[in-house]
C-alpha positions in Angstrom: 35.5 -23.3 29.0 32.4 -21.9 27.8 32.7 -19.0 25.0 30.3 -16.6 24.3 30.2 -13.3 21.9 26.7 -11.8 23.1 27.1 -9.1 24.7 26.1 -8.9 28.6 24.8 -5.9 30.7 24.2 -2.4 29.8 21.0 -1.1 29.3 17.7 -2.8 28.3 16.7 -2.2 24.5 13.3 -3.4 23.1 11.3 -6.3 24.2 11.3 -9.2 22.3 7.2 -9.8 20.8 6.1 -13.5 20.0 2.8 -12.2 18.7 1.6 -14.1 15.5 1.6 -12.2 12.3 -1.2 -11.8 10.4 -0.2 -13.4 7.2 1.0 -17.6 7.7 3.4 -19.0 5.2 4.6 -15.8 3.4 8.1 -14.6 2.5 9.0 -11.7 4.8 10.9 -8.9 2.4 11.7 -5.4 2.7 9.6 -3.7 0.9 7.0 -4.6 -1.8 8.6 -3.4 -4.7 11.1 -5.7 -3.0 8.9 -8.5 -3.6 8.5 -7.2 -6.8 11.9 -7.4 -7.7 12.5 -10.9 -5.9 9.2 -12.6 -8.4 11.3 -11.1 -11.4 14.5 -13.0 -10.3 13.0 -16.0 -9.8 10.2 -16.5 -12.0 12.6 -14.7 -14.6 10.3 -12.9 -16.2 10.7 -10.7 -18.9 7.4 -8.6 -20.1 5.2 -6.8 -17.2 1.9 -5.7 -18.7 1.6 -2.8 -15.7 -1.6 -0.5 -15.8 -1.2 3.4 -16.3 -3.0 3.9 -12.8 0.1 3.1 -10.5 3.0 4.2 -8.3 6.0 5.4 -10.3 8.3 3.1 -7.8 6.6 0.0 -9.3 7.3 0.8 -12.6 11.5 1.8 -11.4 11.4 -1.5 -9.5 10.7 -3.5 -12.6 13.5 -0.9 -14.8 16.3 -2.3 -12.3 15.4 -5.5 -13.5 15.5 -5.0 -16.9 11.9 -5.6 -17.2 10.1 -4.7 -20.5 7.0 -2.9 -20.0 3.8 -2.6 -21.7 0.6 -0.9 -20.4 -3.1 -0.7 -19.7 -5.8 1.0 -19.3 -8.6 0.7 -16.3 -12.3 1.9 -16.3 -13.7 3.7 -13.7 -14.4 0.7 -11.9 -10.8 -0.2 -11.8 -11.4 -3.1 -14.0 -8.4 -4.0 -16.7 -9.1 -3.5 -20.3 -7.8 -4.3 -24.0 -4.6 -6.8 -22.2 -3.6 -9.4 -24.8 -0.8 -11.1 -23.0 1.7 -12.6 -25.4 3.3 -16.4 -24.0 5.6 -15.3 -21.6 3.9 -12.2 -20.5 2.9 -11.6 -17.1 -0.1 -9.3 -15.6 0.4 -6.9 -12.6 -2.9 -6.4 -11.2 -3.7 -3.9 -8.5 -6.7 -4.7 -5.5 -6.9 -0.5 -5.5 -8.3 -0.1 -2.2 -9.2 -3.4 -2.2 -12.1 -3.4 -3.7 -12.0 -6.3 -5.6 -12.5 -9.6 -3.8 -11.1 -12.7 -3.8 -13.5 -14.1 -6.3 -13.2 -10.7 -9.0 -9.4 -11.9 -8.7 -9.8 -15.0 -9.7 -12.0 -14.6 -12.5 -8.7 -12.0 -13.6 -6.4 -14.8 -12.8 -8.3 -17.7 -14.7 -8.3 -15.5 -17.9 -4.7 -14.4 -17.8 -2.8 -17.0 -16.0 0.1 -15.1 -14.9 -0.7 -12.9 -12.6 1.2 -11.0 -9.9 -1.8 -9.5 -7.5 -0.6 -6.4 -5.9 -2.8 -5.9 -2.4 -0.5 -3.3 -1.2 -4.3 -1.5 -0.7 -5.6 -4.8 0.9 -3.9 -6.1 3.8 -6.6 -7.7 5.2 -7.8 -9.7 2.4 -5.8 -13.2 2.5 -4.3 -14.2 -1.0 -5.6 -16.8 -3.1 -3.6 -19.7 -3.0 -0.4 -20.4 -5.3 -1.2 -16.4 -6.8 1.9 -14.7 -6.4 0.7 -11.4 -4.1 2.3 -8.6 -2.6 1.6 -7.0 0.6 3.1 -3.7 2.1 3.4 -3.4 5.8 4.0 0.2 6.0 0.7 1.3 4.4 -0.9 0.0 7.1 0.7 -0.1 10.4 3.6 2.1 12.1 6.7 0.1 10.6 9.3 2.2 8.5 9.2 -1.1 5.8 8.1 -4.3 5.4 6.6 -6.6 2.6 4.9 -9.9 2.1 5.2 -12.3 -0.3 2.4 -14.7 -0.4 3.8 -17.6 -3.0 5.4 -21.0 -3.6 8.7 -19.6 -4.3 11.3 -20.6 -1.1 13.2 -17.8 0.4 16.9 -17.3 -0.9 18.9 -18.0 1.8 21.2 -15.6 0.1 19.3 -12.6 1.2 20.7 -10.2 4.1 18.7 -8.7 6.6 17.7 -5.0 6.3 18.2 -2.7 8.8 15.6 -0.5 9.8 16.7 1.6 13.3 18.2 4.6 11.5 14.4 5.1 9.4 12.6 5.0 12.6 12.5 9.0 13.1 9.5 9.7 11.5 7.7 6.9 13.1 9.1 7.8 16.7 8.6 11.6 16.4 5.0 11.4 15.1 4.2 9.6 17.9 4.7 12.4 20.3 4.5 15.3 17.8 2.9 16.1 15.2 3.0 14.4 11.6 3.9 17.1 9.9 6.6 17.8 11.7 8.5 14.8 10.4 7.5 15.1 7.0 10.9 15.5 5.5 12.2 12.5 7.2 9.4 10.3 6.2 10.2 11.8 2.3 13.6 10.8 3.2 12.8 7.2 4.3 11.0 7.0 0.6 13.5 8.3 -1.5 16.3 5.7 0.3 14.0 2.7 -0.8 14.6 3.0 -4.7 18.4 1.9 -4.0 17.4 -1.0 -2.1 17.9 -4.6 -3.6 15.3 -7.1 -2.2 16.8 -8.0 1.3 14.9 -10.0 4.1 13.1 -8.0 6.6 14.6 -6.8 9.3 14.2 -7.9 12.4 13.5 -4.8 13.8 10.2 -4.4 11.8 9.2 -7.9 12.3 9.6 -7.7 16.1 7.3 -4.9 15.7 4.8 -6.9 13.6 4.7 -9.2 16.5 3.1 -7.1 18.7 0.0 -5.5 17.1 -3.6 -6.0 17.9 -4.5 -6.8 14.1 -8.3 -7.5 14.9 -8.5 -4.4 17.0 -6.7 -2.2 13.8 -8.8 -4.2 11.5 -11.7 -3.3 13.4 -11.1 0.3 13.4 -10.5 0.7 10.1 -14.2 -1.0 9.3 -15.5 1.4 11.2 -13.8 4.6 9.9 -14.3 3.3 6.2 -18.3 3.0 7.1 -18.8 6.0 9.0 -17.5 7.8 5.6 -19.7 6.0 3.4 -22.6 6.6 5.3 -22.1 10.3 5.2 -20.2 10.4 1.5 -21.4 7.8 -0.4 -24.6 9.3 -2.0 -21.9 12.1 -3.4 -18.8 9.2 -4.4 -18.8 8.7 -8.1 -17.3 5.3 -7.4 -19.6 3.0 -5.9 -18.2 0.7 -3.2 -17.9 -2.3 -1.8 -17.7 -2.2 2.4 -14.2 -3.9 2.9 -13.0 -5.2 6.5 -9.7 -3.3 7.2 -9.8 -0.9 4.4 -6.9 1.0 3.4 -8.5 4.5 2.9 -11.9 5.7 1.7 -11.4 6.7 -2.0 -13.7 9.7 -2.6 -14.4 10.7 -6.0 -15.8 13.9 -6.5 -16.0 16.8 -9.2 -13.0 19.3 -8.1 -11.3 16.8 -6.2 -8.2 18.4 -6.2 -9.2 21.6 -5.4 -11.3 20.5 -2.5 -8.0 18.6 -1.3 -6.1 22.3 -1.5 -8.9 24.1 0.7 -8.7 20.6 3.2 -5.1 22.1 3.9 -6.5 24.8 5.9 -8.2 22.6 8.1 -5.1 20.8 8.9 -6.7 17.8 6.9 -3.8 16.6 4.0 -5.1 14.5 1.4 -2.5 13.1 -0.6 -2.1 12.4 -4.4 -1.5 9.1 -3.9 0.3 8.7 -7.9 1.3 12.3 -9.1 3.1 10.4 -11.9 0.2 9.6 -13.6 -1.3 13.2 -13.9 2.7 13.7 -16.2 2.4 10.3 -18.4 -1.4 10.7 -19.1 -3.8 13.5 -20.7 -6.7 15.5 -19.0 -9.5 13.7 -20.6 -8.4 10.3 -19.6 -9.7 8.5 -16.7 -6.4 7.5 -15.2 -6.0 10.9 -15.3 -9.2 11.9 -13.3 -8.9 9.3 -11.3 -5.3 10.4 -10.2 -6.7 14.0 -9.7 -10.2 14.0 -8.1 -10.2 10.7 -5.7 -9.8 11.8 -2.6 -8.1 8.8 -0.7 -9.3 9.9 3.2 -7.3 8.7 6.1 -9.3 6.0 7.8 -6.9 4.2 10.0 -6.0 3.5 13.7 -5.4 7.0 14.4 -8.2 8.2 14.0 -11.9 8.0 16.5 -15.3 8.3 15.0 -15.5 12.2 16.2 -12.0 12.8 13.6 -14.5 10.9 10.7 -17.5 13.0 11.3 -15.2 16.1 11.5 -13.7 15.5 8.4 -16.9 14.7 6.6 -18.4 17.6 7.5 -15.3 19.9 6.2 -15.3 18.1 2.9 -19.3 18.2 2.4 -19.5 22.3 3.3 -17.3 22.3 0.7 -18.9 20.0 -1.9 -22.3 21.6 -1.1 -20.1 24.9 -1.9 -18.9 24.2 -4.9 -15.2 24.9 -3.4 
């Protein structure tokens, strides 16, 4: 007699998507720092060279793994400077807001060898081949996890499965409310992550994955990113590339932070995208200004081309102003 454990009946849950995903041949994690942490296992590495400019989480990723640290400082182009790698060292270098192509990465790559690529600002951009490089799923679509791991490493068929179901509040509610409503639970859904070992993704999020219209985001996000420079650039102190499938608009301007304050009133919320670099560096250096005054403007999905004019106008009446 036939045995089966599935269950049968009851009600209907969530479709099943067979969409492709964007990215072919890639290891499907958790989370980036996730990737992070899964590199560090298995390429045992011992000595992260991590620039100043970056997430505090990156840094606590590479602490749980006993990682020694050293650091680095960026110009205002981004660019790496005064890195003298010792044998076994290894180079994290970010794509911030992916403005750096393919071919900028590989001239980094050729002259320090051992490189982990971080394109957690760069979806869209596909990874140079046999570079270790991270993607995060999250930043860019309406997951509650989700990273990429473009390398040659195989999975560990040790991993688990995550779950993701009970960090799906935030997502669900904004979708009929509004986003600020659900703040706490998306600060919730953060905080949770820095106990997390690397685990497989779950198949919640990857389902999901299935079943978005990348070209159509990736279109929209083109868009919104050029609609912004063409009003904002002349004022940007950084000068840009157009990227396809940006991940925000980074505005630099003088009093930044205090036009981000006034945006508030407007309903417009500009984050600090690294607050931890405003504690660990001084006023007068450019991590530190870069931290404070980029604006990084919301450019995705969400968002028409009357919701980009809008918000250019509110930022330049108060740029023209003087706040």
């Amino acid at each position: 007699m036939l045995k089966n454990n599935k269950e049968i009946g009851g009600y209907l849950n969530l479709d099943i998507y067979t969409g492709d995903l964007y990215h072919k041949d890639v290891l499907l994690l958790n989370t980036g720092r996730g990737c992070l942490r899964y590199l560090i296992q298995k390429r045992n590495i011992k000595c992260i060279w991590m620039p100043y400019f970056l997430c505090d989480t990156v840094i606590d990723a590479c602490q749980k793994e006993k990682v020694d640290l050293k650091f680095y400082r960026i110009n205002e182009s981004f660019i790496p400077e005064k890195i003298e790698l010792d044998e076994n060292d290894w180079l994290y270098f970010i794509n911030y807001y992916g403005q750096f192509s393919n071919a900028d990465i590989k001239k980094i790559v050729n002259k320090y060898e051992r490189v982990i690529v971080d394109s957690t600002h760069a979806f869209f951009q596909k990874p140079l081949e046999n570079i270790d490089t991270i993607y995060s799923c999250r930043k860019f679509f309406g997951v509650s996890d989700g990273g990429l791991l473009s390398s040659k490493l195989d999975m560990d068929n040790r991993l688990i499965f995550d779950l993701s179901a009970h960090r799906m509040s935030h997502i669900l509610g904004a979708f009929e409310k509004e986003t600020s409503m659900f703040y706490k639970d998306f600060l919730k859904n953060e905080e949770a992550f820095s106990q997390l070992p690397p685990m497989r993704m779950s198949k919640l999020t990857e389902n999901i994955l299935r079943a978005i219209d990348y070209d159509k985001i990736k279109k929209k996000r083109t868009n919104n990113f050029l609609i912004l420079q063409e009003r904002l650039g002349k004022k940007n102190r950084l000068k840009l590339k157009n990227i396809k499938g940006g991940f925000m608009y980074p505005f630099w301007i003088k009093n930044g932070s205090k036009i981000r304050r006034r945006l508030i009133e407007k309903k417009i919320y500009i984050p600090v995208l690294w607050p931890n670099v405003l504690e660990v560096c001084q006023s007068q250096e450019v991590e530190y200004e870069l931290a404070n005054n980029i604006l990084p403007l919301p450019i995705d999905q969400r968002y028409a081309e009357s919701d980009m004019q809008y918000m250019a106008q509110e930022i330049l009446k108060l740029v023209d102003n003087s706040v």
